[in-house]
C-alpha positions in Angstrom: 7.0 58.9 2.1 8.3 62.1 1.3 6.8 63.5 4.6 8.7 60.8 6.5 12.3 61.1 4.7 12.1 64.9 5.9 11.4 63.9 9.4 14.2 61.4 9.0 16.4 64.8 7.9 16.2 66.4 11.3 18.7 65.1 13.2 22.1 63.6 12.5 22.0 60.4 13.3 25.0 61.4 15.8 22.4 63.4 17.7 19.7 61.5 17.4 21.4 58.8 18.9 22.6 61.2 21.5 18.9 62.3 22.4 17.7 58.4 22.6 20.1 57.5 24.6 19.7 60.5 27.2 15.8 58.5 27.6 18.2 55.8 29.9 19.1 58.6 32.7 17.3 57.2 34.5 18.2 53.5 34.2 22.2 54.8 34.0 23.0 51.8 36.4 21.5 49.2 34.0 23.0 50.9 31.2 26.2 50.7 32.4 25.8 47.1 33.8 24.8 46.1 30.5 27.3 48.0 28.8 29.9 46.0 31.3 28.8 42.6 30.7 28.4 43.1 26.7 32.5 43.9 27.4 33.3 41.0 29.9 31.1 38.7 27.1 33.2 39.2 24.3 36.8 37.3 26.0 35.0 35.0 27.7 33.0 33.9 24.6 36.3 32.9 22.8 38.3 30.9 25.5 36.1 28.0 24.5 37.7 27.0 21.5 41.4 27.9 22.7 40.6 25.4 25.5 39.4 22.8 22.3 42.6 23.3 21.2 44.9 23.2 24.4 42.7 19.9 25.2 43.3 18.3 21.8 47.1 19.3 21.6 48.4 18.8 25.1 46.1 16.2 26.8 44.0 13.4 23.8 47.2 13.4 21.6 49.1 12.5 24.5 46.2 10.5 26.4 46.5 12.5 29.5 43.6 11.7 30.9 43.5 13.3 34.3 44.5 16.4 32.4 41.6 15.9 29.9 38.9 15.7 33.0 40.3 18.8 34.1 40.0 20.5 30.6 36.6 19.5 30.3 35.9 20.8 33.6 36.7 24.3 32.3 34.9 23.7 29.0 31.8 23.2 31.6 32.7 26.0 34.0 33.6 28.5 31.1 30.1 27.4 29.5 28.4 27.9 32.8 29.7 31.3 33.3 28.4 32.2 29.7 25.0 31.0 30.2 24.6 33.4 33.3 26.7 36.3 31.7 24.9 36.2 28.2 21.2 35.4 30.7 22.2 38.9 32.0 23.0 40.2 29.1 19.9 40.0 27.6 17.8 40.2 30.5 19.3 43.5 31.2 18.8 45.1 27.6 15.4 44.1 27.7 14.4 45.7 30.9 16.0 48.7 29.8 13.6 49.3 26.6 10.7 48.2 28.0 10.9 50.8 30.5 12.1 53.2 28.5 9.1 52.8 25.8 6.8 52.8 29.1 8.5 56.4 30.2 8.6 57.2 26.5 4.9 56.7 26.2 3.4 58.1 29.2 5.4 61.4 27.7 4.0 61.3 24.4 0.5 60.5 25.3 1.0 63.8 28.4 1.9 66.1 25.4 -0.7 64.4 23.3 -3.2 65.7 25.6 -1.5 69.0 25.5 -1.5 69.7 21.7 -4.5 72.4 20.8 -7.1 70.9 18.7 -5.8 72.5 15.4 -3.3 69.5 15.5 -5.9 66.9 16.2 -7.9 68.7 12.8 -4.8 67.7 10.7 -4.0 64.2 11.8 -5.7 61.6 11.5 -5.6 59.6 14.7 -4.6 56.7 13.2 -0.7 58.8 12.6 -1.4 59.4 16.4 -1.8 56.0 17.3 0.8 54.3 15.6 3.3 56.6 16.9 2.3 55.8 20.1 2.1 52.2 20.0 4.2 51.1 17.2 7.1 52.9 17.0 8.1 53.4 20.6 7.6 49.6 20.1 10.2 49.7 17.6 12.4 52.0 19.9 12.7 49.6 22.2 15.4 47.6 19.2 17.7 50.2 19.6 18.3 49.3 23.6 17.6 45.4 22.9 18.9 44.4 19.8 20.8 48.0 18.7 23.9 50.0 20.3 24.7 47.6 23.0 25.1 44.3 21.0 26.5 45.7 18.2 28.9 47.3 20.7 29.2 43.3 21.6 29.2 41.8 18.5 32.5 43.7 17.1 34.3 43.0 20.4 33.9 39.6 19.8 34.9 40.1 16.0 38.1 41.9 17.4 39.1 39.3 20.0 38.2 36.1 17.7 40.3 38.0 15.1 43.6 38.9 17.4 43.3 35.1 18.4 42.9 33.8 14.7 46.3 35.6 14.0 47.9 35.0 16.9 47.5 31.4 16.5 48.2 31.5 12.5 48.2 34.7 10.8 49.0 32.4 8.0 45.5 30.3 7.9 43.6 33.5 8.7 44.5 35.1 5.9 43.2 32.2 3.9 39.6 32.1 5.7 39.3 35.7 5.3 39.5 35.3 1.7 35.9 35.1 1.4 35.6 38.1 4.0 34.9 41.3 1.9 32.2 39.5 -0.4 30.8 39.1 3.3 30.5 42.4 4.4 29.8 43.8 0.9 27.0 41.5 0.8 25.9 42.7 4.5 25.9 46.1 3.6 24.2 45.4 0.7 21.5 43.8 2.5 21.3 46.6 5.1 20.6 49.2 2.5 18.0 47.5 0.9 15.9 45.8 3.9 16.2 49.5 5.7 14.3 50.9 2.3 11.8 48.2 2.7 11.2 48.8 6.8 10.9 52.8 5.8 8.2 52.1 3.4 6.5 49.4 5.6 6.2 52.1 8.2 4.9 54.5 6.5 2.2 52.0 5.2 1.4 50.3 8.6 0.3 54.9 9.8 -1.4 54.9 7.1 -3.2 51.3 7.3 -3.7 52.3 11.4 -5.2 55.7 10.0 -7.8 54.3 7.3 -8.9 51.3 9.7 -9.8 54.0 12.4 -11.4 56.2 10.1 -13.3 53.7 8.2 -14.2 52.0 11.4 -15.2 54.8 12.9 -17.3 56.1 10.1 -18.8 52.8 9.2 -22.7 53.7 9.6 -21.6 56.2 6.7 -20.1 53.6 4.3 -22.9 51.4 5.1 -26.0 53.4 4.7 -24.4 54.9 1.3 -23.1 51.6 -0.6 -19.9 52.5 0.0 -18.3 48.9 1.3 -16.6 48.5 -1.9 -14.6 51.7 -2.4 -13.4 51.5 0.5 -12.4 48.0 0.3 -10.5 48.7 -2.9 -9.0 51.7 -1.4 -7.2 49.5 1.4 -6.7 47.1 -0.9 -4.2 49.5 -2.6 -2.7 50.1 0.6 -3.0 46.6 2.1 -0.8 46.0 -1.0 1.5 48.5 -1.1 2.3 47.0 2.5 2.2 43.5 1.7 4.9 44.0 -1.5 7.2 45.9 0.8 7.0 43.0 3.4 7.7 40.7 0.7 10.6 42.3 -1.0 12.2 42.4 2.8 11.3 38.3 2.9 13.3 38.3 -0.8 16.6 40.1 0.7 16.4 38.0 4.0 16.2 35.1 1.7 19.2 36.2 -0.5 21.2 37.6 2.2 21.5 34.7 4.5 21.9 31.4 2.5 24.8 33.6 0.6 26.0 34.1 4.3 26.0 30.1 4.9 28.1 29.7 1.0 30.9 32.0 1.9 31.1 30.5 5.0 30.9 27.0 4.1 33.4 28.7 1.1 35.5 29.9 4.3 36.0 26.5 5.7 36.8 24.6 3.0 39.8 27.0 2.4 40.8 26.4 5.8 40.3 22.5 5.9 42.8 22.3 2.4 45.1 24.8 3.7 45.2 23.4 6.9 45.5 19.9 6.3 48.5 20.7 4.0 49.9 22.5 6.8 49.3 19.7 9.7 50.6 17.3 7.7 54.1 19.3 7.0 53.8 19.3 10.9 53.7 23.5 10.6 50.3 23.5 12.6 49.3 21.4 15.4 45.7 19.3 15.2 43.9 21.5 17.5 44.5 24.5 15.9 42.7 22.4 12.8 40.0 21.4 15.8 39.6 25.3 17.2 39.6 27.3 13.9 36.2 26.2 12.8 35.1 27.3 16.0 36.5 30.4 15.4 34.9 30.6 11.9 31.7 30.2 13.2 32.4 32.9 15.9 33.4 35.5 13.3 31.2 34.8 10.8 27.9 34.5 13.3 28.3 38.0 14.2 29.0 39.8 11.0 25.9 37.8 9.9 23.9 39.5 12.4 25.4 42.7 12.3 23.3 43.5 9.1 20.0 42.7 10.6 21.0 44.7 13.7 21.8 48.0 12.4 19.0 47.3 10.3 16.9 47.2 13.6 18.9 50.2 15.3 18.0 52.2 12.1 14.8 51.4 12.0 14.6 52.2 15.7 16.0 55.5 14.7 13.4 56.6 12.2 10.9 55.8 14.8 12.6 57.6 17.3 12.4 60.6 15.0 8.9 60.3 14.1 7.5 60.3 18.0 10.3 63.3 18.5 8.4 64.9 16.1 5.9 65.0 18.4 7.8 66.0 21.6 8.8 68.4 19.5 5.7 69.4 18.7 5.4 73.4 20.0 1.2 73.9 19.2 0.9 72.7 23.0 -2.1 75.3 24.7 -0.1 78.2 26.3 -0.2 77.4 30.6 1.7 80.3 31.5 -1.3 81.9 33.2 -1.0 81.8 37.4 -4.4 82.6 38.5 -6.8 80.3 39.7 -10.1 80.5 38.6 -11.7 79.8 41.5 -15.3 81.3 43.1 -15.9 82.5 39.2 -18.8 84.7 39.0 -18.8 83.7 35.2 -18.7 87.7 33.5 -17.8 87.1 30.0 -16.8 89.7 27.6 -14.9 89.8 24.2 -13.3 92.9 22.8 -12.5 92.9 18.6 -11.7 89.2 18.7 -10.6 88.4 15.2 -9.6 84.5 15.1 -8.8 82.2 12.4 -8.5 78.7 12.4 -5.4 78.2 10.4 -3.5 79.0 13.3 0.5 78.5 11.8 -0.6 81.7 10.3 0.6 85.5 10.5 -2.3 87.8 10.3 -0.6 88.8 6.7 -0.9 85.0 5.7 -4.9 84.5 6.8 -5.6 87.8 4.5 -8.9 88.1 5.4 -10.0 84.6 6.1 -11.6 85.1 9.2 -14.0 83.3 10.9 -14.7 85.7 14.0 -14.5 89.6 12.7 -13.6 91.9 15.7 -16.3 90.4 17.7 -17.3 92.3 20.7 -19.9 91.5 23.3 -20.8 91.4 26.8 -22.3 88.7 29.4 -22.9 89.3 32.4 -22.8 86.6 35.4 -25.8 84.7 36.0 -27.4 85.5 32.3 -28.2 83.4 29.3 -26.9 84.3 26.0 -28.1 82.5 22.9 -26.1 82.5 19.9 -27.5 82.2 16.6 -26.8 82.3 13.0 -26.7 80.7 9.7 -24.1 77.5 9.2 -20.6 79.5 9.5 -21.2 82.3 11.2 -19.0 81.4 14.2 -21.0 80.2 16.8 -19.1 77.0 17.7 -16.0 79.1 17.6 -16.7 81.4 20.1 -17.1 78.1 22.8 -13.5 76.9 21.6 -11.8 79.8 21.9 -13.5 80.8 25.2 -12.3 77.0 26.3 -8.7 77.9 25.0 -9.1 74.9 22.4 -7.5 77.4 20.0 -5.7 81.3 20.5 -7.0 83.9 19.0 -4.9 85.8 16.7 -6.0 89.6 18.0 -8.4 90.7 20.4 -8.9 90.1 23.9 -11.3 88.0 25.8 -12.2 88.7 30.1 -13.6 86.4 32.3 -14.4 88.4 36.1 -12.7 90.9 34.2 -9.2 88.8 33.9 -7.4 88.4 30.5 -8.2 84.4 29.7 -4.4 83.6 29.4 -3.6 84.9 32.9 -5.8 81.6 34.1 -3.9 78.8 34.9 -5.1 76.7 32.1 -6.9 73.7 34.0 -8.2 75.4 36.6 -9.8 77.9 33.8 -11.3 74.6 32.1 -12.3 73.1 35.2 -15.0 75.8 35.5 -16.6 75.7 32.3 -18.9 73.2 31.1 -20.1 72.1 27.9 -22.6 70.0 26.8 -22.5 69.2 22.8 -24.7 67.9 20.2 -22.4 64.8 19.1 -22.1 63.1 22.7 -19.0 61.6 23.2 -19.1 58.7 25.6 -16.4 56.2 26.7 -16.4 52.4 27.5 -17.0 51.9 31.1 -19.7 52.3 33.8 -22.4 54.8 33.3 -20.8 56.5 36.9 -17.2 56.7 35.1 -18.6 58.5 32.4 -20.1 60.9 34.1 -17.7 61.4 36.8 -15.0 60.9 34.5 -13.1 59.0 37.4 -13.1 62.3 39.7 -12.3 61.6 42.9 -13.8 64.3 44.1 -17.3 63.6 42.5 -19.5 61.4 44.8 -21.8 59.1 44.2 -24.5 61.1 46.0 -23.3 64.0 43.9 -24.1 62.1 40.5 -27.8 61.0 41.8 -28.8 64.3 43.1 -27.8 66.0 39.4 -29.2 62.9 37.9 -33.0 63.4 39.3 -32.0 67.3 38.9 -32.1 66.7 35.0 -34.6 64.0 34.9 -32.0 61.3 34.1 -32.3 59.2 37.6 -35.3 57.4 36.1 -33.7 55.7 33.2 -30.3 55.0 34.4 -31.8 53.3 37.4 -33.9 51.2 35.1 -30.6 49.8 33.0 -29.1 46.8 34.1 -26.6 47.2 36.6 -27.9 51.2 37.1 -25.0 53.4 37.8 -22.5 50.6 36.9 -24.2 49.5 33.3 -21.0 49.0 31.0 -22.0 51.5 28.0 -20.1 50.4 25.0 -18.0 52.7 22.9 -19.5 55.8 22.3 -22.4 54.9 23.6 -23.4 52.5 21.5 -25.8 50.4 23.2 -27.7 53.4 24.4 -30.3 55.8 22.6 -29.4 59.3 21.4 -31.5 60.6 24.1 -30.1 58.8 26.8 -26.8 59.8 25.9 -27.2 63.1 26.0 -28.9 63.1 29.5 -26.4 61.5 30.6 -23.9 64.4 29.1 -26.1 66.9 30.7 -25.4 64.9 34.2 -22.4 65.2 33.3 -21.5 68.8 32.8 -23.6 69.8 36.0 -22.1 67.6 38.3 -18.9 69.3 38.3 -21.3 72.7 39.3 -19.8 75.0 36.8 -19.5 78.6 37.1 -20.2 78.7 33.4 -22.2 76.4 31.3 -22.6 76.4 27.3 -25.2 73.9 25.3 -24.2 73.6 22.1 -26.9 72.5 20.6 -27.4 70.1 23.2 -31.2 69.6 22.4 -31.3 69.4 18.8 -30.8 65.5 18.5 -33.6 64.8 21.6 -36.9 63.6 21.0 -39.7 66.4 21.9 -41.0 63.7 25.1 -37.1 63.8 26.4 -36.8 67.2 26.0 -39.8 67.9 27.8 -38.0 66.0 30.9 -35.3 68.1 30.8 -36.3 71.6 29.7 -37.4 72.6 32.7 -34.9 71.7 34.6 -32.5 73.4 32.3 -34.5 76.6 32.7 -33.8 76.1 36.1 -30.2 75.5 36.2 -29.2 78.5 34.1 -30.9 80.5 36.4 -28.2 79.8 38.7 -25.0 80.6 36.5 -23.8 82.2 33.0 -24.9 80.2 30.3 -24.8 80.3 26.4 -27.1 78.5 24.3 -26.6 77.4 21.0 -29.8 76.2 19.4 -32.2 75.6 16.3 -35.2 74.9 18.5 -36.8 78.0 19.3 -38.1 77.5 22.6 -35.0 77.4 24.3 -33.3 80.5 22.7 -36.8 82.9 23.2 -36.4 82.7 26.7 -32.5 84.2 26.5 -32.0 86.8 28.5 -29.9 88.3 25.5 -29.6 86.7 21.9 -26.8 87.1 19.9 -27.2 87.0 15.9 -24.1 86.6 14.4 -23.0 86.7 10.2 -19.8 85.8 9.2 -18.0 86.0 12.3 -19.8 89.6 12.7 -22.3 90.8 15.5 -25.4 92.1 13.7 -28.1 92.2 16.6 -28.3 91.7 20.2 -31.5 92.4 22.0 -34.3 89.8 23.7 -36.5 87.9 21.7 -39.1 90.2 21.9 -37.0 93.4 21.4 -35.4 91.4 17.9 -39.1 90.3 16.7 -39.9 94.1 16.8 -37.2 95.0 13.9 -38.8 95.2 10.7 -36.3 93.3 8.1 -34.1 92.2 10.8 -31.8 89.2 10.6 -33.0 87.6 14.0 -37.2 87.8 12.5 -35.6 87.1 9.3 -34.2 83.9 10.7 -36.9 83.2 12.9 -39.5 83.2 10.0 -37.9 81.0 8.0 -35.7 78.4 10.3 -38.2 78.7 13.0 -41.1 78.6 10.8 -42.7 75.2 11.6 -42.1 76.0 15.4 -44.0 79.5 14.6 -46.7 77.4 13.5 
């Protein structure tokens, strides 16, 4: 809550309203058009009871009857023109947000993509999502239900007012007794429903973020017991959101029967005043006729004017919130020109220190470093693995190398080229990696491993397929290429996901290609398929392996033994074995010890 009433302090609502509004550039015609009719509404809206009361006074009383055909004739035309004028109207305001919130999403899910991972390790996706979804959802109030028709509502307050007086000052004064209890009791009832929204936004991120979590996770709550702390953790939330819902339903409940007393309150002041007044022969019987009409008028909008800025508000705080990440400035660094193309796939890092709490100064991490001026040399063509005890750095080195995070000193040359002088993508686009949690999307077997590439060909995907040994398999599920896998993979084994990751990675022909511990989850049989033809494939370009199994690091054309972010070997398998005490035999003898065996 307190995260979200900061968020809410960073503009003024002056500017914030400013910087919402410049999302309808592009839509300035429609806008305007709206803005137009919302003006053109307001008189036309209020002719209808003057008419009442010109009919009553000049043509019933005095049974002119071809004059009372004509009357009602502009009582229909005068409806008919504010059918299609308020059908505009709204039409128009709706358009408007709905394609702003489409704009507005496409650009928050683009700098989504963009943000560096160290954003994605610190919110949960759920925040992500519902800023995404919901509130450019609620956004969309501020266009269809905010600015504009207030802007209409209180030009129709103004004009039914200057007609009120115009036509007795003296009777308008007595319905507007009941006036400021009105619009103490609307802003009243704004305050207190805007609390209740802010609190059932903030519930509704974190219900989005708890769902996805516990969804996500629920093979861990399952196999551990755990259904019922977590089902009394969202119960806590679940309430939390259901009590602020309900203390909005109380205000709505209060607010508008109150609105519906003073109003009722408001005509019956008029109808004994008036009466008195018609009688004396000081006001004429339409005016009697037309002022309810006029009530109803003025107190209709001021009614709605509550719930409306309620809504604009609301939209506001939204607003802020997926500003926040617009805003957002931990977006990966493009500023690099070269393309990486024809990459021979040299690798070298030179005292790289990195650190992943990357909002950081180098005074702030004080030594928490997870890579120590690491320095080391690939050259193209060559296998490196990396290994090292849980911490050392090894997944590290692949995400900086990818750009998923900076590093804070240091520098790190691919073909001899700084990394940040590579245009970003094109960088990426020639490095593969192949992980040990496989990641796989819902959709054909040929979109997940061609990721909907244009460029990639179906031929393409079968000749990398029987390459790795996965041609087999696929061919045998139903459907083959086309098979709908399920989220994540779901319907397939372990092993079939990962070959199908390893298609994958080596279908795009990278000039680089890491395994990160790409074998460890596959059964010995599968990996038998495939270790040859992995042998065989980093043959052809650089390649670093990280691994437990020992038969694919030993035949490495360099291994790299890492300790807390520090290099404290390098040599072959056979050069490391040789070192009496040494942290790669060390390692080997006791990690390795079953495959020694």
């Amino acid at each position: 809550m307190n995260k979200q009433k900061e968020s809410a302090g960073k503009y003024s609502d002056t500017k914030l309203l400013r910087r919402i509004f410049s999302l309808a550039r592009p839509y300035r015609a429609v806008f305007i058009s709206a803005a137009m009719l919302s003006v053109i509404l307001a008189p036309v809206s209020i002719i209808r009871p003057y008419l009442v009361q010109l009919t009553v006074d000049n043509h019933i009383i005095h049974t002119d009857m071809p004059g009372l055909m004509i009357m009602i004739g502009l009582l229909c035309g005068i409806l008919l023109l504010e059918g299609v004028l308020s059908y505009f109207f709204t039409y128009s305001t709706g358009w408007l947000g709905q394609s702003i919130i489409r704009d507005l999403r496409l650009s928050v899910f683009n700098k989504i993509n963009s943000l560096r991972l160290a954003y994605f390790d610190k919110t949960p996706i759920g925040t992500s999502t519902t800023r995404t979804i919901n509130d450019i959802e609620t956004i969309n109030s501020v266009f269809s239900e905010g600015v504009i028709t207030i802007v209409a509502d209180i030009l129709t307050l103004i004009f039914v007012l200057a007609i009120m007086f115009y036509t007795s000052w003296q009777l308008t004064l007595v319905c507007l007794i009941t006036l400021p209890l009105l619009i103490w009791s609307s802003y009243w009832f704004k305050e207190a429903v805007k609390k209740s929204f802010e609190i059932i936004r903030s519930q509704v991120s974190k219900m989005n973020a708890f769902l996805q979590e516990r969804i996500s996770g629920m093979r861990i709550v399952q196999i551990f017991n755990a259904e019922q702390q977590e089902w009394d953790k969202f119960e806590k939330i679940n309430q939390t959101y259901t009590k602020a819902n309900i203390k909005s339903i109380f205000y709505y409940a209060v607010f508008f029967p109150l609105v519906d007393i003073l109003s009722a309150a408001a005509l019956g002041l008029m109808v004994w005043y008036g009466a008195g007044e018609v009688m004396s022969g000081k006001l004429t019987l339409g005016v009697m006729v037309a002022f309810p009409l006029y009530l109803g008028m003025l107190f209709r909008p001021v009614r709605m004017l509550a719930d409306k800025f309620n809504s604009l508000q609301m939209g506001m705080v939204a607003a802020n919130r997926v500003f926040e990440i617009l805003d957002n400035d931990k977006n990966v660094a493009n500023n690099g020109t070269l393309k990486a193309d024809n990459l021979k796939g040299d690798v070298r890092f030179e005292e790289v220190f990195f650190s992943y709490d990357q909002d950081k100064t180098l005074e702030e991490i004080d030594g928490n470093w997870i890579l120590k001026g690491l320095s080391f040399t690939l050259s193209a063509g060559k296998t490196m693995a990396i290994v090292g005890s849980t911490g050392a750095g090894k997944t590290t080195i692949i995400n900086i190398l990818n750009r998923f995070y900076e590093i804070h000193k240091g520098k790190i040359f691919i073909d001899n080229v700084e990394l940040r002088e590579y245009e970003l993508y094109s960088l990426r686009k020639h490095i593969a990696i192949v992980l040990q949690d496989v990641f796989l999307f819902s959709g054909s077997v040929f979109d997940n491993i061609s990721l909907k590439d244009p460029s990639i060909t179906p031929e393409q995907m079968i000749e990398a397929s029987k390459m790795i040994g996965a041609h087999e398999f696929i061919e045998r599920l139903p459907g083959g290429y086309e098979y709908q896998v399920m989220e994540r993979g779901a319907t397939l084994s372990m092993g079939q996901r990962q070959l199908i990751s390893f298609v994958r990675a080596l279908v795009f022909n990278p000039s680089i290609l890491i395994l990160d511990e790409a074998t460890s989850a596959i059964d010995p049989e599968t990996e038998g398929v495939i270790q040859h033809a992995i042998e065989k494939l980093i043959e052809k370009r650089t390649s670093i392996i990280i691994a437990h199994r020992l038969s694919t690091i030993q035949h490495a054309d360099t291994i790299l033994v890492l300790d807390k972010g520090k290099v404290m070997e390098t040599g072959t398998h056979q050069e490391l074995m040789q070192k009496e005490g040494g942290h790669y035999r060390e390692l080997v003898e006791t990690a390795y010890a079953v495959e020694i065996e």
